[in-house]
C-alpha positions in Angstrom: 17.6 15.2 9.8 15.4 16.7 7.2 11.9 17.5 7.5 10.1 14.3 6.7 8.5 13.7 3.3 4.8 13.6 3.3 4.2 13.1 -0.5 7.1 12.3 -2.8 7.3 11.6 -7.2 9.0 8.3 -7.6 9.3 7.1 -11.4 5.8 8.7 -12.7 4.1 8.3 -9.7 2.9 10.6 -7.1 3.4 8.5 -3.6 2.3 9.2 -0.4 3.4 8.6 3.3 0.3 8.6 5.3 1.7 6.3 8.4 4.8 4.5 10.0 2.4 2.6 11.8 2.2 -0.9 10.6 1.2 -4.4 12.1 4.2 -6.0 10.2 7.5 -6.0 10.7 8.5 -8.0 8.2 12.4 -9.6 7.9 12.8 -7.8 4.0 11.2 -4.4 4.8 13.7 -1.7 3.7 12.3 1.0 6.3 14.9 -0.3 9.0 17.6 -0.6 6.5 18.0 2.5 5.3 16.5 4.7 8.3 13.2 5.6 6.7 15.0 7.1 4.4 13.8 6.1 0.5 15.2 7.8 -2.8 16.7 11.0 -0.9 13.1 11.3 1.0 13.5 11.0 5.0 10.0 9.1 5.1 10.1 9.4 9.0 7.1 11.2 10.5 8.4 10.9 13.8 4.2 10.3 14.7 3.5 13.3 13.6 0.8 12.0 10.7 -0.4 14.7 8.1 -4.1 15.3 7.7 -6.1 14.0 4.9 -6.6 18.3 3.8 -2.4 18.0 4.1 -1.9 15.5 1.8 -4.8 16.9 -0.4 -3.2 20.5 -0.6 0.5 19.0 -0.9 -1.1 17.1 -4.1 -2.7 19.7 -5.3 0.6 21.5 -5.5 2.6 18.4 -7.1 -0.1 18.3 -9.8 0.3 22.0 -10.8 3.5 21.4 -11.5 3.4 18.4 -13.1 0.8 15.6 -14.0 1.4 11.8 -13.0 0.2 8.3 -14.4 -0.6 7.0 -10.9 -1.3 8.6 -6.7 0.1 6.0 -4.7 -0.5 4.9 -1.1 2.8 3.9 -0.1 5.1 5.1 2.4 6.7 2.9 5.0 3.3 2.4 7.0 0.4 0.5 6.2 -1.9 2.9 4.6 -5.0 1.1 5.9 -4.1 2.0 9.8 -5.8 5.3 7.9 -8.8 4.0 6.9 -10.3 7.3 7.0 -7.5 9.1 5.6 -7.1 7.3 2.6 -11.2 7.1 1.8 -11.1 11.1 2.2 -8.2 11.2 -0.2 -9.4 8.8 -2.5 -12.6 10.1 -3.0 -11.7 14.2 -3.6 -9.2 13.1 -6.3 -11.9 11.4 -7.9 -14.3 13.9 -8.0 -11.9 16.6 -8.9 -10.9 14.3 -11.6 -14.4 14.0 -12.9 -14.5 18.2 -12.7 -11.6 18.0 -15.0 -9.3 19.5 -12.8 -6.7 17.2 -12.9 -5.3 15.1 -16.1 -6.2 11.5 -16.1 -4.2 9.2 -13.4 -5.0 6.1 -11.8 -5.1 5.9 -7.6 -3.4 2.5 -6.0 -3.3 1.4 -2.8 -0.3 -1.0 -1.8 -1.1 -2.7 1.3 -0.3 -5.9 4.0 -3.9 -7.0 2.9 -4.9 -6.8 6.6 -7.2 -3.9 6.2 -10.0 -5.4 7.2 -9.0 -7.0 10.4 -7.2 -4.1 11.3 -10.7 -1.9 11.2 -12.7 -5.0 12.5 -15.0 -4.7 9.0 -15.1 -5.8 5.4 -13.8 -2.6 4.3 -13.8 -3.5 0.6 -16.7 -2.0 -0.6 -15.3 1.7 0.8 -11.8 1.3 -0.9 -14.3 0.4 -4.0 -15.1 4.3 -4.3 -11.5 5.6 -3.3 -9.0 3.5 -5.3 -8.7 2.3 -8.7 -6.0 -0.3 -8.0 -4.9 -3.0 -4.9 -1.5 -4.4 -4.5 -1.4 -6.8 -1.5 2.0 -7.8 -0.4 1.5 -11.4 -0.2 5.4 -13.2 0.1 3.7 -16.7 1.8 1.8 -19.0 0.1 0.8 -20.4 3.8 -0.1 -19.4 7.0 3.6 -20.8 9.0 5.9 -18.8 6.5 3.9 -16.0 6.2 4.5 -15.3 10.3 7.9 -16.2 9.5 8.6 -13.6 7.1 6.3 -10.9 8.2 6.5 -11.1 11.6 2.9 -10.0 12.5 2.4 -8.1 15.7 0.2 -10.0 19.0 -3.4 -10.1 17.5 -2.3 -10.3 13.9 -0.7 -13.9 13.8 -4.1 -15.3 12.4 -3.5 -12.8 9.9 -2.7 -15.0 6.5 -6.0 -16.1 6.5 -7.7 -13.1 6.4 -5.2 -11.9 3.8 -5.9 -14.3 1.5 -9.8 -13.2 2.1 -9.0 -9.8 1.3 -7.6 -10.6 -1.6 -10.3 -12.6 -2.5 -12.6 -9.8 -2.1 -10.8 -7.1 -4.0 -10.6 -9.5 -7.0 -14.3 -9.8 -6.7 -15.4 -6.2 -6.5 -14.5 -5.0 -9.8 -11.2 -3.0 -9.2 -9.8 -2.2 -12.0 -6.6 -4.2 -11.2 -5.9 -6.4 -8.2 -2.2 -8.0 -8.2 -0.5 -10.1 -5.1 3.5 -9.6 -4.6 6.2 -11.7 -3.7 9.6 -10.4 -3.0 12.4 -12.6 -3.9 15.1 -14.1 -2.0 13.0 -14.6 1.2 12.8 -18.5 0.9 9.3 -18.1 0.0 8.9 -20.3 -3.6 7.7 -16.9 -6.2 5.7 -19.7 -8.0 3.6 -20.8 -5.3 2.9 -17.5 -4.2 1.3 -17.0 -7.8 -0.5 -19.9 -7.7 -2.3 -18.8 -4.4 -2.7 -15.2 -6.2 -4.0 -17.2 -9.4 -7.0 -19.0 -6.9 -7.6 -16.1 -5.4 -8.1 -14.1 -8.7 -5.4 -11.6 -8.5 -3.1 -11.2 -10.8 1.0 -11.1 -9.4 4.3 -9.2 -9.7 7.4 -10.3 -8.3 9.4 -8.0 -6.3 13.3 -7.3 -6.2 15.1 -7.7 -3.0 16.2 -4.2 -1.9 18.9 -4.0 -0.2 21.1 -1.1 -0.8 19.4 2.1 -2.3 
């Protein structure tokens, strides 16, 4: 197998695969389907997680060769079992932005949403200072078919709850976009899922079921 992927360009994005680890396991996640493999990347870290100076350098060397619109949390992990990780990344790119090292891109993080009961703390104000963007992968509009489709891990089955929280939060704290996601084809109802997003003060994007690559 090849060696795995730590940070990858995808459309013009720069992505990066901090962790496998994730809470979820939900019934439309692709990582099972095709292997941990995503757009000839083998995304499999095999637990062997890169540092935040890794991912940092690696960057660093993507960006010399050519800009991006947008660094991306996103592997096939949730990037907030990295708290630390992602705060350490979040905040050098935005200070060697503001030294004008880098061209102008925006930093996103796409997440479960269950970053803060995952680090037992509003965590909110910290991602305020590291990312620009939140996408929270909502796919419920309640608590029953949200543990349906997502499959939350013992200790996370509360979890839609504090979800919905997080979301709240995010749209709050003045990021400059916050946006909930449904992916299609689940069962869940797209439109309800908006609505929830809508109270919540998020804006939403629907989400293709992938199934082959």
């Amino acid at each position: 197998m090849a060696e795995a992927t730590v940070v990858y360009r995808f459309k013009k994005g720069l992505y990066i695969n901090l962790t496998n680890r994730c809470p979820n396991l939900c019934v439309f996640c692709i990582k099972t389907k095709w292997n941990m493999q995503f757009d000839g990347h083998n995304l499999d870290l095999a637990g062997q997680e890169p540092s935040a100076q890794e991912v940092l350098a690696l960057l660093d060397k993507e960006l010399a060769q050519a800009p991006a619109e947008e660094i991306v949390f996103c592997g096939y992990g949730e990037p907030t079992m990295r708290l630390d990780a992602v705060l350490t990344i979040g905040r050098a790119l935005k200070k060697a932005q503001q030294t004008g090292k880098y061209p102008p891109f925006t930093i996103r993080l796409n997440t479960n949403g269950l970053g803060n009961l995952i680090n037992k703390r509003d965590i909110v104000p910290d991602l305020r200072s590291a990312v620009d963007k939140v996408y929270v992968s909502l796919n419920a509009p309640n608590e029953t078919l949200w543990r349906q489709l997502l499959r939350p891990a013992p200790g996370y089955e509360n979890g839609f709850a504090s979800v919905v929280e997080f979301l709240k939060k995010c749209a709050a704290a003045g990021f400059e976009r916050v946006a909930a996601s449904c992916v299609d084809q689940t069962g869940a109802d797209p439109a309800a899922v908006r609505a929830l997003a809508a109270s919540c003060g998020a804006s939403f994007n629907e989400r293709e079921y992938l199934d082959e690559q």
